[in-house]
C-alpha positions in Angstrom: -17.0 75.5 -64.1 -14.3 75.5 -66.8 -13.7 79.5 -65.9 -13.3 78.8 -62.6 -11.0 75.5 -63.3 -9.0 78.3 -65.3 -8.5 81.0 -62.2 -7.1 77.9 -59.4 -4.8 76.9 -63.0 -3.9 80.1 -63.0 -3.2 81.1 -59.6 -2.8 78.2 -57.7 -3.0 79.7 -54.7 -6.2 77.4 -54.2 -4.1 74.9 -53.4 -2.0 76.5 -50.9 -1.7 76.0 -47.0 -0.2 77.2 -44.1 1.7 80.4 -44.2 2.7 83.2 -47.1 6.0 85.1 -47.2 5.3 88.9 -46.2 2.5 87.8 -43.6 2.1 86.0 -40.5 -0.8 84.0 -40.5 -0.8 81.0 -38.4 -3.9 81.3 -36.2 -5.1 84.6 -34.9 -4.3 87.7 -32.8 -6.9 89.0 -30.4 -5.0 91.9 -29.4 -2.0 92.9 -27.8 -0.2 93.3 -24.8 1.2 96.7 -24.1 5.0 97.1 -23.4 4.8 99.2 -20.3 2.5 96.8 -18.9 4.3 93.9 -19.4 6.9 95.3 -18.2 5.7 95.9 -14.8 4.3 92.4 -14.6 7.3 91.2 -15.0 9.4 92.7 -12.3 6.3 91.6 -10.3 7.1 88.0 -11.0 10.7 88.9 -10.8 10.3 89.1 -6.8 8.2 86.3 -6.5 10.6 84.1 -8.3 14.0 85.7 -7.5 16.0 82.1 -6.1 14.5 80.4 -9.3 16.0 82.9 -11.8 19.6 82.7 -10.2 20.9 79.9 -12.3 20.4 82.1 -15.3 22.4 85.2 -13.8 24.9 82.6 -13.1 25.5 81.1 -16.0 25.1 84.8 -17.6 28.2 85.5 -15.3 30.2 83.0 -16.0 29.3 83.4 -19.8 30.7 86.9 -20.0 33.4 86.8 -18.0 35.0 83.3 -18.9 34.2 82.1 -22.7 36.9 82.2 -24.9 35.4 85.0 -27.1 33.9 88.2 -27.0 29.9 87.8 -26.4 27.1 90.2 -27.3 24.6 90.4 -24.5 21.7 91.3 -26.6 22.6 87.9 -28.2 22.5 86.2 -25.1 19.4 88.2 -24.1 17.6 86.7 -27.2 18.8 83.3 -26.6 17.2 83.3 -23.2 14.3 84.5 -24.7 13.9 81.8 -27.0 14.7 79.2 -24.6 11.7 80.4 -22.0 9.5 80.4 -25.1 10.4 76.9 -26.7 10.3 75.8 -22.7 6.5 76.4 -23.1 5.7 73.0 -25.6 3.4 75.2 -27.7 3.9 75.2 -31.3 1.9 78.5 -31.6 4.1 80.6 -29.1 7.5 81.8 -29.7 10.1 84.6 -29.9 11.1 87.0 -32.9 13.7 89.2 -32.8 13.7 92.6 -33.1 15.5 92.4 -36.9 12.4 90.4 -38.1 9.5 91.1 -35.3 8.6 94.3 -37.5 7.5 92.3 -40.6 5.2 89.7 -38.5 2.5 92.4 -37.6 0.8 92.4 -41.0 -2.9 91.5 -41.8 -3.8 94.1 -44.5 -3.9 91.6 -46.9 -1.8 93.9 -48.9 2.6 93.9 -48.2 5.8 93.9 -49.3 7.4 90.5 -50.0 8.5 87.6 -52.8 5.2 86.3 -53.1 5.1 81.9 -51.6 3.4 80.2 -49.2 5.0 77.6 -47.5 4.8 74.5 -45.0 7.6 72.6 -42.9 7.9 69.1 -44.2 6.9 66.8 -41.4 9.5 64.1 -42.3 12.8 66.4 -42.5 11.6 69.5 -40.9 12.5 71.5 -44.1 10.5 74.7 -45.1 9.3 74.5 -48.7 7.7 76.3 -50.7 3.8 75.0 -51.7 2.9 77.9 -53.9 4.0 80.6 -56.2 1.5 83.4 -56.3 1.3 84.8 -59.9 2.9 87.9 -61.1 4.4 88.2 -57.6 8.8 88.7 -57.9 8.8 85.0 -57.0 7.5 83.9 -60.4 9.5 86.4 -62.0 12.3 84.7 -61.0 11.4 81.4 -61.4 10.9 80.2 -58.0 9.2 76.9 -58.4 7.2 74.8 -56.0 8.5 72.1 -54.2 11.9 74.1 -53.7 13.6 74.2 -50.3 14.4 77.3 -48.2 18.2 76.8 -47.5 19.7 80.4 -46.9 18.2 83.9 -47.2 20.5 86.8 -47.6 23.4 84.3 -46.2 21.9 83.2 -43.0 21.1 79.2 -43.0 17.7 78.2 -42.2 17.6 74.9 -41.0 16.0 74.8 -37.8 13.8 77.9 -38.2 10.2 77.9 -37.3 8.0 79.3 -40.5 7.2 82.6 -38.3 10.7 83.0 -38.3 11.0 82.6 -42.0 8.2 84.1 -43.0 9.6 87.4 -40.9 12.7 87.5 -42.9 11.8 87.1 -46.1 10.0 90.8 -46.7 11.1 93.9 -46.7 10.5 97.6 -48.0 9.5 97.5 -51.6 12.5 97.6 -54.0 14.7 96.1 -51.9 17.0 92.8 -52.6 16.6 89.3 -50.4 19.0 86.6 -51.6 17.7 82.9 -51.5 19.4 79.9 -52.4 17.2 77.2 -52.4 17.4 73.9 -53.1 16.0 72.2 -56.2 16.2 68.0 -56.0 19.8 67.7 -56.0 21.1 71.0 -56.8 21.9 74.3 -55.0 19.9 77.4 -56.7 19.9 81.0 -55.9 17.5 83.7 -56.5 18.4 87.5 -56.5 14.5 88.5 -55.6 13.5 92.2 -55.8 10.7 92.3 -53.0 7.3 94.3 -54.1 4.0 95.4 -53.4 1.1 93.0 -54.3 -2.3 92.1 -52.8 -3.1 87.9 -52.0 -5.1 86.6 -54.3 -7.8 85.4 -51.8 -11.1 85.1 -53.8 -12.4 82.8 -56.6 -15.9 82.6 -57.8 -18.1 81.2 -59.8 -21.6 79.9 -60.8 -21.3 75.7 -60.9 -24.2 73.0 -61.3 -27.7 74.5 -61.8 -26.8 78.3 -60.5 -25.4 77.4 -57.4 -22.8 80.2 -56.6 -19.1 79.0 -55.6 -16.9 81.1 -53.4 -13.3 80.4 -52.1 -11.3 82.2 -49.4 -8.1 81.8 -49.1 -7.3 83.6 -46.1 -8.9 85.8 -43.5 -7.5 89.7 -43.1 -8.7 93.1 -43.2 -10.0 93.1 -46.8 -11.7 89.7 -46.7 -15.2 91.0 -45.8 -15.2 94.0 -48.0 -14.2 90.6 -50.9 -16.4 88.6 -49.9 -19.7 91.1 -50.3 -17.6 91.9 -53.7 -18.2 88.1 -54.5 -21.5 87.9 -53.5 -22.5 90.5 -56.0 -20.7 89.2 -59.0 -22.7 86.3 -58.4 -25.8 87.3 -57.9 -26.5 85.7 -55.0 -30.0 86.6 -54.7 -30.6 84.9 -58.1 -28.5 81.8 -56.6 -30.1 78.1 -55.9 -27.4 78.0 -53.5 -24.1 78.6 -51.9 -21.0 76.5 -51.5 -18.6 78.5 -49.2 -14.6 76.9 -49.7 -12.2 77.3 -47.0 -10.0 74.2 -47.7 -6.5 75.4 -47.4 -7.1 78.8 -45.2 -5.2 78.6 -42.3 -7.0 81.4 -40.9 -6.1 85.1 -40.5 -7.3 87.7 -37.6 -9.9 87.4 -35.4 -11.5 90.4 -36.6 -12.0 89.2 -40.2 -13.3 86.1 -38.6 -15.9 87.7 -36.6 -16.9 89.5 -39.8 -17.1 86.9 -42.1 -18.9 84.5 -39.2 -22.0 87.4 -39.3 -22.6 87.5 -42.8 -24.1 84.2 -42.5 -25.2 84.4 -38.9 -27.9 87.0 -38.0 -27.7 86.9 -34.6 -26.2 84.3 -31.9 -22.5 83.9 -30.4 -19.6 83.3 -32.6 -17.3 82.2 -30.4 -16.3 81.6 -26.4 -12.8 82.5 -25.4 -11.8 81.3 -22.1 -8.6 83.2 -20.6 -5.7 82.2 -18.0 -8.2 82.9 -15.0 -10.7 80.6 -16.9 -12.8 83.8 -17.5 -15.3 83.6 -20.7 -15.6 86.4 -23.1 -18.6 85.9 -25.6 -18.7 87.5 -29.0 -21.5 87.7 -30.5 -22.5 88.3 -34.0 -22.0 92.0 -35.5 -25.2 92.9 -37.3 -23.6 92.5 -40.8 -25.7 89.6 -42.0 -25.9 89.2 -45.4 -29.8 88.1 -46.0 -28.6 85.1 -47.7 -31.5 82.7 -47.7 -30.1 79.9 -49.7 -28.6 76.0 -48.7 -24.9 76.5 -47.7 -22.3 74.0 -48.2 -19.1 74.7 -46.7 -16.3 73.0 -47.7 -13.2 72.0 -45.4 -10.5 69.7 -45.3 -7.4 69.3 -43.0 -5.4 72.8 -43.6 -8.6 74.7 -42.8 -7.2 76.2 -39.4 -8.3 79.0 -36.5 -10.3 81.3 -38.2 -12.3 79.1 -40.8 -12.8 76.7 -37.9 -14.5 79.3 -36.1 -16.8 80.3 -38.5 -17.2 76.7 -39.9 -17.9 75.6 -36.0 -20.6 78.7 -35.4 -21.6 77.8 -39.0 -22.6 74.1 -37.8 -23.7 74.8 -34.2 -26.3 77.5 -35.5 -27.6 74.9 -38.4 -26.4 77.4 -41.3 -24.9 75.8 -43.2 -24.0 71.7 -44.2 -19.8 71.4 -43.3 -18.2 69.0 -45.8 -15.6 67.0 -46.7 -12.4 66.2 -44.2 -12.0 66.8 -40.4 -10.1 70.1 -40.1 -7.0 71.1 -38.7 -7.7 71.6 -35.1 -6.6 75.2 -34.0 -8.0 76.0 -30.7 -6.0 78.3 -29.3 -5.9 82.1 -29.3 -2.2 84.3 -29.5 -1.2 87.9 -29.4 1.8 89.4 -30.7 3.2 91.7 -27.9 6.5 93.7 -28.8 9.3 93.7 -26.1 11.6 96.2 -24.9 13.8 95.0 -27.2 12.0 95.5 -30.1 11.4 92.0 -30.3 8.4 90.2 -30.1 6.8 87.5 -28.6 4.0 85.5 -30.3 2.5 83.9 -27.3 -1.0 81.7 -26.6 -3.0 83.8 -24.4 -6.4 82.0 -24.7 -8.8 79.1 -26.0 -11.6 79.5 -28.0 -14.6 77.2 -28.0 -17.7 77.3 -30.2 -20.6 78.4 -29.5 -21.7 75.1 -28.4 -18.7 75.2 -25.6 -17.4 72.6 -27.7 -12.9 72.9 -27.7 -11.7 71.9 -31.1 -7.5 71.8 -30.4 -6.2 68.8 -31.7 -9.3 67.3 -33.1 -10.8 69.7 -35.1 -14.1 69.7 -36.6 -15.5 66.9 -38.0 -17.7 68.0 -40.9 -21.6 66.5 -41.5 -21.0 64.8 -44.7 -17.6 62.7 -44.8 -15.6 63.3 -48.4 -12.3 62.8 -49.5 -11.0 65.2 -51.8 -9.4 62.5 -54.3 -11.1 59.4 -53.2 -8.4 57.6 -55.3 -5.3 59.3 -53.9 -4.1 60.9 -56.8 -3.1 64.6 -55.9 -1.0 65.3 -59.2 -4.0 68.0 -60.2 -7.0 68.4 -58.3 -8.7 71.1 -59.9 -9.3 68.3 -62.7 -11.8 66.5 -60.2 -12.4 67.3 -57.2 -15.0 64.9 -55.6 -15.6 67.0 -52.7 -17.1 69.9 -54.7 -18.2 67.8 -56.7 -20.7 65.8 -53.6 -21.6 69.7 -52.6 -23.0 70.8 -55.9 -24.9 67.1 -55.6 -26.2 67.5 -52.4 -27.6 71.2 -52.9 -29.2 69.9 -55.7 -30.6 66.7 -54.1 -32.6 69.2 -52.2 -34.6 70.4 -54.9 -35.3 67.4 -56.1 
């Protein structure tokens, strides 16, 4: 226990939700959508809805021809974009220009960038930084958490999204991004030379009377080859049990999903994804079960998003595994990242995914067996000293041995 204590004081990144600089990963893609193709829709819909779309060409008009300055139509273009996008309500659609679309396709789990995750205060709408990965540029430099995102490389970012942000931020490795951030009252700028590193996305350990602990962070193309790394360095076999963390893993691709959902499934449907035309596709576990024949606990809280609550739903519906500790985030929706003709892109919802129960999660989440706050007493200031809902997993894996 006091090892593994040691590797969340180390790292941090334990703690950390929502989205890292040098990856997008809020929620899932499921594909994309070719150019050429959307491209041919659209001048479909273009005739259908010819009268509707003559407002925009006239205020285009008058907009070039009339305001006081110059204009560049690609600008404009973008702005129209954006608007249409926003227009839709969703939170997990919207546009990225072609300067930054390139560095939101990543899921190796391996990139170029400063090394943070970050979240948007709900209060002031400020983007913040939440962690500091270790040995990443970012600690090098002394970016701290807690600090504000006010500028990168001269370009204010109040009132971007975090997809925005987190498209800016990286770049090829060696290069220079400029951020000024802003530290309680004070104004502080960071010269940060962007490199290559990999997330730190597994912990493990052995905790209670050999029951093996194993954290994921995230969910991208290495996770599965990590997780069977895990389940070897702890023996599993030798195991009295299994407690499986996704608290603050916001998700990742589908794919990794699907993999990490059959290591502890056998056989039986992962997940239902109902498109525009209310179609359902079924996917179905892939054969790589892991054999693991031991109690599972898996532990969630309110950041555990898209991915994890796909495999912690299929987890619960197929009787698995116990799911503990707070109601999670409540991601139910499925996006793809199709590029423009632009070069832009637009992240837009294309689907809903339900459990394999049929059971739609958006906005309410799942709401785990066993009920446990992670600090019953509200103190947050360092929770890898006790952590009550680990804590009521190792306890309840060994309750049923007793």
């Amino acid at each position: 226990m006091k090892r593994m204590r040691e590797i969340w004081r180390r790292s941090r990144v334990g703690r950390s939700i929502l989205v890292t600089i040098a990856i997008f990963t809020t929620g899932f893609a499921a594909g994309s959508l070719s150019q050429a193709h959307t491209s041919a829709q659209a001048h479909t819909l273009l005739g259908d809805n010819e009268q509707a779309f003559e407002p925009l060409w006239d205020a285009f008009s008058i907009i070039e021809s009339s305001y006081i300055d110059p204009v560049n139509v690609q600008d404009l273009v973008g702005g129209a974009i954006k608007g249409m996008a926003d227009a839709l309500g969703d939170p997990h659609s919207g546009y990225i220009g072609p300067e930054l679309c390139p560095n939101s396709r990543n899921f190796s789990g391996e990139f170029s960038g400063i090394g943070v995750t970050i979240k948007t205060d709900e209060d002031t709408g400020h983007i913040k930084v939440v962690t500091v990965i270790p040995d990443t540029p970012a600690d090098r430099v002394g970016v701290a958490p807690g600090d504000v995102f006010h500028k990168v490389d001269g370009i204010r970012v109040s009132g971007m999204t975090q997809a925005e942000l987190s498209a800016l931020v990286p770049g090829p490795q060696g290069t220079s991004v400029t951020i000024v951030f802003k530290r309680d009252d004070a104004l502080i700028a960071f010269e940060i030379v962007r490199d290559v590193f990999e997330i730190p996305n597994v912990a493990y350990d052995i905790v209670g009377d050999k029951i093996a602990y194993i954290s994921m962070l995230g969910f991208h193309d290495l996770s599965r080859a990590q997780l069977d790394e895990a389940f070897e360095a702890v023996e599993i076999d030798s195991a009295t049990g299994l407690i499986f963390d996704i608290r603050n893993n916001p998700g990742g691709t589908l794919a990794s999903a699907i993999e990490i959902g059959s290591a502890f499934i056998e056989d039986g449907v992962l997940l239902r994804q109902v498109s525009r035309d209310r179609s359902e596709e079924v996917t179905r576990a892939t054969g790589g079960f892991a054999n693991i024949e031991l109690p599972i606990v898996v532990l969630v809280d309110e950041t555990s998003a898209s991915a994890s609550e796909v495999i912690a739903g299929a987890m619960q519906d197929h009787g698995v595994a116990a799911i503990l500790g707070e109601t999670t985030f409540g991601k139910g929706t499925v996006q793809n990242l199709p590029k423009l003709s632009n070069g832009g892109c637009l992240r837009i919802t294309v689907g809903r995914w339900l459990r394999p129960n049929g059971h739609w999660i958006h906005q309410q989440g799942i709401r785990p067996d066993i009920i446990v706050e992670r600090n019953p007493d509200g103190d947050n200031s360092d929770a890898a000293e006790y952590d009550a809902q680990l804590a009521a997993a190792i306890q309840y894996i060994e309750s049923l041995r007793d």
